[in-house]
C-alpha positions as CSV (number, residue, x, y, z in Angstrom):
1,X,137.8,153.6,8.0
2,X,139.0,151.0,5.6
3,X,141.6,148.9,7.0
4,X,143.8,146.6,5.1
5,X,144.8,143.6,7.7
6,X,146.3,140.0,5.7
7,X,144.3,136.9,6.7
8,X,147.4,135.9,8.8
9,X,147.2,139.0,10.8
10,X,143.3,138.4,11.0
11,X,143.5,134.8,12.9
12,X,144.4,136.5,16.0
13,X,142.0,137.8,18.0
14,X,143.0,141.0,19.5
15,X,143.3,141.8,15.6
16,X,140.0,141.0,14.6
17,X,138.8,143.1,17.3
18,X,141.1,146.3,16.7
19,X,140.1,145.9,13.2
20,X,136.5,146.3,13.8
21,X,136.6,149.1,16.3
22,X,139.0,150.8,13.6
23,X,136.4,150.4,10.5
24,X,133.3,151.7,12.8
25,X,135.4,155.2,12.7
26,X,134.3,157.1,10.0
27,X,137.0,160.5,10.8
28,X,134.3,163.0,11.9
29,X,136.9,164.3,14.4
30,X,134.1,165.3,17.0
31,X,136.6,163.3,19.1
32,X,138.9,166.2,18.9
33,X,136.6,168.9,21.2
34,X,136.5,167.0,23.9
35,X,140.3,165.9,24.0
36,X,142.4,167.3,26.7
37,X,145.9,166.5,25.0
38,X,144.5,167.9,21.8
39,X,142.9,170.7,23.7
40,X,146.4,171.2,25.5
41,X,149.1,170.7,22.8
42,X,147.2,171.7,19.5
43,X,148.6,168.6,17.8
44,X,146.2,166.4,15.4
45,X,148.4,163.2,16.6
46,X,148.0,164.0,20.1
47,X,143.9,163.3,19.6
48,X,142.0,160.6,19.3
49,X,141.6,160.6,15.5
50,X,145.4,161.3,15.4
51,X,146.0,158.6,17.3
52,X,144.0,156.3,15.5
53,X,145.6,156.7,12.2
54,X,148.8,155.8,13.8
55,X,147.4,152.5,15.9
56,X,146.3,151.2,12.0
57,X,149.3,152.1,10.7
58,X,151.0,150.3,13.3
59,X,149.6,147.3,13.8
60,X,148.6,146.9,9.5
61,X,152.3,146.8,9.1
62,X,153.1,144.8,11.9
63,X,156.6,147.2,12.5
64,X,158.5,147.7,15.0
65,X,157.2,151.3,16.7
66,X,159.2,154.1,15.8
67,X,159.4,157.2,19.3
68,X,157.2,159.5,17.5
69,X,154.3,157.0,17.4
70,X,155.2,155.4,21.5
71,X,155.2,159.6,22.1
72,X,151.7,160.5,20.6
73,X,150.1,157.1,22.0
74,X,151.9,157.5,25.7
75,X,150.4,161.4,25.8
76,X,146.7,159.7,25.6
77,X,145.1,159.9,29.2
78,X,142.5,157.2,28.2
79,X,140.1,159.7,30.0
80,X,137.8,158.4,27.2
81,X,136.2,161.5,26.6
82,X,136.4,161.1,22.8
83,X,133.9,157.6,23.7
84,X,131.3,159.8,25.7
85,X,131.3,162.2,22.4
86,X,131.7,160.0,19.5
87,X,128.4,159.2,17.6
88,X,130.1,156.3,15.7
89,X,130.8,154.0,19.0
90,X,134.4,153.6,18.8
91,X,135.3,151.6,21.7
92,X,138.8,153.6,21.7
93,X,139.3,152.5,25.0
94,X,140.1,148.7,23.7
95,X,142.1,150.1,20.5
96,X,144.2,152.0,22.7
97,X,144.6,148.6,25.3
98,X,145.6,146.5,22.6
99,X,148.1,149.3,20.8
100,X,149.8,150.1,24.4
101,X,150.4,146.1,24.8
102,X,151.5,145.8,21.2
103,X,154.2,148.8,22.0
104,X,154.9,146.7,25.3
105,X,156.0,143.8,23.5
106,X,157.4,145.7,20.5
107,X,159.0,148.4,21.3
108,X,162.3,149.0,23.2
109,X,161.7,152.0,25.6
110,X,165.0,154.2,27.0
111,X,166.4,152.8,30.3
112,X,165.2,155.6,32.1
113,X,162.0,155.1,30.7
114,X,162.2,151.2,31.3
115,X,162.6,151.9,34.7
116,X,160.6,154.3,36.0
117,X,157.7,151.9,34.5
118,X,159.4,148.8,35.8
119,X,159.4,150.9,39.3
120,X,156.1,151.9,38.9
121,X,154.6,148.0,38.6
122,X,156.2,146.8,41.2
123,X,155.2,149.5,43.8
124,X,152.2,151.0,43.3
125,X,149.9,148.0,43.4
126,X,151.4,146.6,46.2
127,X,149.5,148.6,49.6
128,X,152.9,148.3,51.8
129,X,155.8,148.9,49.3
130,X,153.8,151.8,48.3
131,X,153.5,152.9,52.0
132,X,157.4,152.5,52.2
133,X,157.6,154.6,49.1
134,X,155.4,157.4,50.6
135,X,157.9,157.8,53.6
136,X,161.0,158.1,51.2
137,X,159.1,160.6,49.6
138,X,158.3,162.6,52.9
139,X,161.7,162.6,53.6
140,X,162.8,163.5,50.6
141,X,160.0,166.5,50.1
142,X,162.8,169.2,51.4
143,X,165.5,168.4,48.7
144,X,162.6,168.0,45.8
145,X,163.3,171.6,44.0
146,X,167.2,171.1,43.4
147,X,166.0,167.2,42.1
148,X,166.5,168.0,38.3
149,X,164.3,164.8,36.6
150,X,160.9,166.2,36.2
151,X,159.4,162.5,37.0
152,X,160.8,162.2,39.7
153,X,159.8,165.5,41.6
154,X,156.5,164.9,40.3
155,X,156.5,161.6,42.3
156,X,157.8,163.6,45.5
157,X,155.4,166.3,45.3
158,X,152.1,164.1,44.9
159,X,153.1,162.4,47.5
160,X,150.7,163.1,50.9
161,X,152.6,164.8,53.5
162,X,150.9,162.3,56.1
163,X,151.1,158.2,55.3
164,X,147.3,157.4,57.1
165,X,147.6,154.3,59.9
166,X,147.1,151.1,58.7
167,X,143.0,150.1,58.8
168,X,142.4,146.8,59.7
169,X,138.7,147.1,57.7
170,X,140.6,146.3,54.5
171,X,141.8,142.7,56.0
172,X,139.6,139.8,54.8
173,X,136.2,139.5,56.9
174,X,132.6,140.2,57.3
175,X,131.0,143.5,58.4
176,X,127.0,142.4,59.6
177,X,124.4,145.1,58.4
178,X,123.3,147.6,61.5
179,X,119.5,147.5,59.7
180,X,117.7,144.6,57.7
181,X,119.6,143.3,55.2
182,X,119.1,144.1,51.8
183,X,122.1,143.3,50.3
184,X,125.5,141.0,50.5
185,X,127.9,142.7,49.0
186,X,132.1,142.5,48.1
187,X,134.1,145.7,48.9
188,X,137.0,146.2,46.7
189,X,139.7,147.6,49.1
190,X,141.7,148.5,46.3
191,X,145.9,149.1,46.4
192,X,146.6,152.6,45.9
193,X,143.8,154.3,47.9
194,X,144.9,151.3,51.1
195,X,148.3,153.4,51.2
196,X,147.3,156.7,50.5
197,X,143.7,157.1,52.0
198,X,142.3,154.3,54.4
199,X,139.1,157.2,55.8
200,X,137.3,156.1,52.1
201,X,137.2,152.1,52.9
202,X,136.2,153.0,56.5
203,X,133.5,155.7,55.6
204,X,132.0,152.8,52.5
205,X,132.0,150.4,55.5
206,X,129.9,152.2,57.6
207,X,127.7,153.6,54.9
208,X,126.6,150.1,53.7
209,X,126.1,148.7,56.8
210,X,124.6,151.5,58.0
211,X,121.5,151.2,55.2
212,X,121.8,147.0,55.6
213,X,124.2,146.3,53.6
214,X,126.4,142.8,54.7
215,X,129.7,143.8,53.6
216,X,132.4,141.3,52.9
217,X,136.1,141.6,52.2
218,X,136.9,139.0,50.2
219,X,140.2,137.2,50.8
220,X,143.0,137.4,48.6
221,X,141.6,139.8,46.3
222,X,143.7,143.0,45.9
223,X,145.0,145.2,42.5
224,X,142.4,145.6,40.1
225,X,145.1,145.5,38.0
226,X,144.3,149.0,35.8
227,X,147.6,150.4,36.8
228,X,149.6,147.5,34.2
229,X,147.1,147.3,32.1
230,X,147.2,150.8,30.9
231,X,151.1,150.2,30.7
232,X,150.2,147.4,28.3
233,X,151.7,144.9,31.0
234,X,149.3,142.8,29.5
235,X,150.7,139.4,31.9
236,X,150.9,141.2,35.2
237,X,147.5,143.0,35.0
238,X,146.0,140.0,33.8
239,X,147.4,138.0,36.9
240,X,146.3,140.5,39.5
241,X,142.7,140.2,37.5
242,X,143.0,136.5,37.9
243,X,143.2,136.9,41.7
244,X,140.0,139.2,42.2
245,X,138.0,136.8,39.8
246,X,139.0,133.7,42.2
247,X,138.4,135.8,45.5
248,X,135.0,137.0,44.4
249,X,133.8,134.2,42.6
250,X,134.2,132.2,46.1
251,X,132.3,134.2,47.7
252,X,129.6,134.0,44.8
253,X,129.5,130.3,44.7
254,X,129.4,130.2,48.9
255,X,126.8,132.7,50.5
256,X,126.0,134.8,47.4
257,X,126.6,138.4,46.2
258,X,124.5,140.9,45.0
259,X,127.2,143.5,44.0
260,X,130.9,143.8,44.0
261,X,131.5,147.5,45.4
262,X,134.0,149.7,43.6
263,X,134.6,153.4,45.2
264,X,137.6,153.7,42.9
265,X,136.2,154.9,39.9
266,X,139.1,153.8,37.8
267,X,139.4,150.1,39.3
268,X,135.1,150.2,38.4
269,X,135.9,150.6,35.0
270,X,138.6,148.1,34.3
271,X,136.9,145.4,36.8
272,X,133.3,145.9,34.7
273,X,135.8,145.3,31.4
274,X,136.8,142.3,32.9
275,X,134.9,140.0,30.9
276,X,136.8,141.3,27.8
277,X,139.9,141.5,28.6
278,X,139.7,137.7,29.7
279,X,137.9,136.9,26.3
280,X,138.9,133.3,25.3
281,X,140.3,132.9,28.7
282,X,139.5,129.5,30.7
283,X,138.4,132.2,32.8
284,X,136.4,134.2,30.8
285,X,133.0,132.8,32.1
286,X,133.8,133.5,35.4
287,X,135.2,136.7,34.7
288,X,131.9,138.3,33.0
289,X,130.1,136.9,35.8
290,X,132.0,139.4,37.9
291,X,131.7,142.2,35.8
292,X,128.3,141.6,35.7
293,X,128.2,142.5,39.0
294,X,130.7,144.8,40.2
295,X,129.2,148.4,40.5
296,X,130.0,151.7,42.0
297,X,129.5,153.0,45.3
298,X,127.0,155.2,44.1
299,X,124.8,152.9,42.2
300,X,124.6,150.6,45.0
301,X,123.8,153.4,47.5
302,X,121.2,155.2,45.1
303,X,119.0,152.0,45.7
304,X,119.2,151.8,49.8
305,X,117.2,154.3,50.5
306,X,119.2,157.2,52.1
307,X,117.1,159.7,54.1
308,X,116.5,163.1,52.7
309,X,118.0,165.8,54.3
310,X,120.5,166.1,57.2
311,X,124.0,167.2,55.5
312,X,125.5,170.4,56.5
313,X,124.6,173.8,54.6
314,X,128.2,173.5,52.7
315,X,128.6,173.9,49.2
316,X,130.5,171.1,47.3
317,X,131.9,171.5,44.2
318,X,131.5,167.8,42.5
319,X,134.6,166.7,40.3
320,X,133.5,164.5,38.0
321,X,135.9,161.6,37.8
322,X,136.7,160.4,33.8
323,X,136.5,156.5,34.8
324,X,133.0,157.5,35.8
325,X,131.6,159.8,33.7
326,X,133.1,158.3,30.6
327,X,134.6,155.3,31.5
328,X,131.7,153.7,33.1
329,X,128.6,156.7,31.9
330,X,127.7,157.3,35.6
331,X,127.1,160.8,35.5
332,X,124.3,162.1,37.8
333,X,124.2,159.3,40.5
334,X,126.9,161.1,42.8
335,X,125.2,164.6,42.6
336,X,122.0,163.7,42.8
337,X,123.0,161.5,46.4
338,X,124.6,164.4,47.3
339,X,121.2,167.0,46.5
340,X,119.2,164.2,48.4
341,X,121.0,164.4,51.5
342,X,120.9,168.1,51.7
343,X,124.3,169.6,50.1
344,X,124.4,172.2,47.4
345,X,126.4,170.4,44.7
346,X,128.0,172.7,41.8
347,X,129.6,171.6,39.1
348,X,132.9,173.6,37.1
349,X,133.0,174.7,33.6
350,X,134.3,172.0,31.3
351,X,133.3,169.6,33.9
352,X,133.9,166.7,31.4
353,X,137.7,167.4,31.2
354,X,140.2,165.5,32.7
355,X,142.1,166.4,35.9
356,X,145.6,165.4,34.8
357,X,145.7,162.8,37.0
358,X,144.6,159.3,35.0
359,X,146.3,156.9,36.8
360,X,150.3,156.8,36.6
361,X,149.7,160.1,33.9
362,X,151.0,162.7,36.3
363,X,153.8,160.7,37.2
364,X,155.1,159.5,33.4
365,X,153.6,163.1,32.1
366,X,154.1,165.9,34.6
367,X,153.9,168.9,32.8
368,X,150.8,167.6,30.4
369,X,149.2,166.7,33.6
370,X,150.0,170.2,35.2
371,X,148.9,172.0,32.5
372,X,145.4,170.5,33.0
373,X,145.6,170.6,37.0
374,X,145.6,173.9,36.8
375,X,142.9,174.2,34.3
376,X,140.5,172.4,36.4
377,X,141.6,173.8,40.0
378,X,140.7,177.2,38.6
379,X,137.0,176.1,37.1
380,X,136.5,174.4,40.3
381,X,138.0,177.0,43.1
382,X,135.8,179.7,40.3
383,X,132.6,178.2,42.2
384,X,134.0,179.5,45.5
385,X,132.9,175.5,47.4
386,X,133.2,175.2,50.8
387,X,134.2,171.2,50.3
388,X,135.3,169.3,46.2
389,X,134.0,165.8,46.3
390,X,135.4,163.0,43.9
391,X,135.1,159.7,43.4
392,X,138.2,158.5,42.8
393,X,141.6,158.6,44.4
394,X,143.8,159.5,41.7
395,X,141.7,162.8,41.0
396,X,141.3,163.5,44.6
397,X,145.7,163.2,45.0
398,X,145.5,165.7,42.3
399,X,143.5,168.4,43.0
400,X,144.0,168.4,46.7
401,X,148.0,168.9,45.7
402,X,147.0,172.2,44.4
403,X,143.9,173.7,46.5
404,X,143.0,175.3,49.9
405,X,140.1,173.8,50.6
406,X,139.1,170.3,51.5
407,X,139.2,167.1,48.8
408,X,136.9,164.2,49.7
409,X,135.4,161.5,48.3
410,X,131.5,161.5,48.0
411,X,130.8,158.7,50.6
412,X,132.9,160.4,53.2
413,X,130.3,163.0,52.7
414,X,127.3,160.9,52.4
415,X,128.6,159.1,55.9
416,X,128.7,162.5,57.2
417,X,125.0,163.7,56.6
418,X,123.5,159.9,57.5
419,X,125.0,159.9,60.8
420,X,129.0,159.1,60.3
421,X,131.9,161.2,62.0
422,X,132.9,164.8,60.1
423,X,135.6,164.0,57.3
424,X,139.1,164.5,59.4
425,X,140.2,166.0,55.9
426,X,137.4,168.9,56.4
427,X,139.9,169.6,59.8
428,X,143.5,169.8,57.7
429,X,142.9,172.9,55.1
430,X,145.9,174.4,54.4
431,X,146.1,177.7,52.4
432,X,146.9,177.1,48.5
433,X,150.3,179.1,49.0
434,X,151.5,176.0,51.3
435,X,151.1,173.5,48.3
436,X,154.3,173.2,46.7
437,X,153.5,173.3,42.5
438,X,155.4,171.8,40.1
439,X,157.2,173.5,37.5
């Protein structure tokens, strides 16, 4: 693609970088097949090649956005399909970073809009506001079909019907390895998941130290900071980066780690990006030793030795998370962990779509993201699984909103079959008629 940037606009470095990822496109438009907005809404614009034309336009002409561009560029999940699929290496994920943070600092968004995000921030990455948040939501559950914004009843009915009891594993300390150690690792606790799902934490915690793993909570590390970044918060992500770069690298320079352990999917792939977003940072050294480093759940696991054998005859139909399988190209790891231990993993049809879910996308986009919800609850619930296994929390909220059977996340299974307690999820099934859908 030829671009046309000024030598002003060139001295700055995000430029530089947008303009190469924008001349390594060469419009083939394989992008498009794989796109779920594209695949949903039939739209050129609404893909990645679409999309593209408008970032270059954009930021070529320096303008102010106009609501047509912020609309195409907000429908993107960044499921990053179109980089698992594109045989040109566009590293879209960065173009559309750098286009969501110009639009951020650009562009004046409707109140409403202003505030939802604003709302959003200052919630969702903070484990007991979130909590709070999950209780008015309980309450209000009753009244959420006479609510008449579509955002907020989205909110209301994502929202688990049970807030989980506060685990005190996610507080800053030192788990000791129950066999020879192997390895010293760092847990990433996470934000989201500490409010919505604390039996993922507990069940990583007993799987490491289970195969002799040391497992340390690092203190004051927290918010990987994916859910402002993608918002194009580009100060407040950056901050809660800052944190978990300090946090870990302590415990780095003090005892040593040999991984930082991520079983959110989407906080592994914004932590192991680390190292560019904090490019010509004082802290960029230490922030690519981290990424370096930081790895998920499953690729520490595949390397510990798990015995063969010993799950449950159980079918599980495996979701495959888009931070994983794209984001991060970690694709047959979970599965094969999950053969190994005995289960009989399926997969759906179109298993390399996207859930709907992508972060804050099924709040901010509701009907996009139920469109696709139900598209991948059918291909899944089609395989007739006794048990769908994810990793990562966001997809897990999602589906489980919509099916009968039990959502859990691979090391809760993987706990199960080595010698951990039955998922108390596998106990709560409640028929798909019970699960309020939103229209």
């Amino acid at each position: 693609m030829k671009t046309e940037f000024s030598d002003v606009q060139m001295q700055d470095p995000a430029i530089q970088r947008s303009n190469s990822i924008l001349r390594s496109c060469v419009h083939c438009g394989f992008c498009t097949a794989t796109c779920p907005t594209y695949q949903v809404l039939g739209d050129e614009l609404d893909s990645p090649r679409g999309r593209i034309y408008l970032i270059k336009d954009m930021l070529e002409t320096g303008r102010v956005p106009d609501a047509k561009t912020v609309g195409h560029i907000d429908r993107c999940l960044g499921c990053l399909a179109c980089m698992s699929t594109c045989p040109s290496g566009v590293n879209y994920m960065h173009l559309v970073d750098h286009a969501r943070s110009y639009i951020e600092e650009n562009y004046k968004r409707p109140m409403s809009e202003r505030a939802l995000r604003w709302v959003l921030a200052r919630i969702l990455p903070y484990p007991t506001r979130f909590r709070i948040a999950l209780l008015g939501a309980k309450m209000a559950r009753p009244f959420s079909r006479i609510i008449p914004e579509k955002r907020l009843r989205a909110m209301i009915s994502m929202a688990p019907k049970q807030v989980p009891p506060v685990s005190r594993n996610d507080d800053p300390q030192s788990f000791a390895p129950l066999a020879p150690r192997k390895k010293r690792v760092a847990l990433m606790t996470g934000c989201a998941q500490r409010a919505l799902d604390t039996d993922i934490n507990d069940a990583t915690i007993r799987l490491l130290t289970r195969f002799g793993c040391e497992v340390v909570i690092a203190e004051g590390q927290g918010c990987c900071g994916a859910l402002t970044h993608h918002m194009g918060k580009t100060s407040e992500s950056h901050t809660a980066a800052a944190a978990n770069i300090k946090a870990w690298k302590r415990e780095m320079d003090a005892d040593g780690l040999d991984a930082i352990v991520i079983n959110t999917s989407g906080c592994g792939t914004t932590v192991k990006d680390y190292g560019h977003m904090f490019a010509g940072d004082p802290l960029e050294t230490d922030a690519k030793r981290v990424a370096a480093i930081a790895k998920d759940v499953s690729e520490v696991l595949k390397d510990l030795d798990l015995p063969a054998g010993g799950a449950p005859e159980m079918t599980v139909a495996y979701h495959a998370a888009c931070s994983l399988q794209h984001g991060q190209q970690i694709k047959t790891a979970p599965k094969d962990l999950l053969k190994h231990t005995g289960f009989s993993v399926v997969e759906p049809k179109d298993s390399h779509l996207c859930c709907g879910s992508a972060g804050t996308y099924n709040l901010m986009q509701p009907e996009i993201s139920q469109q696709l919800k139900e598209r991948k609850v059918t291909t899944l619930m089609a395989k007739n699984p006794d048990v769908i296994a994810a990793g990562n929390i966001g997809c897990m909220m999602q589906i489980g909103s919509a099916v009968g059977v039990p959502v859990v996340h691979t090391v809760e299974l993987l706990d199960w079959a080595t010698g951990g307690p039955r998922p108390a999820k596998m106990d709560s099934t409640k028929p798909v008629s019970d699960v309020p859908i939103l229209r």
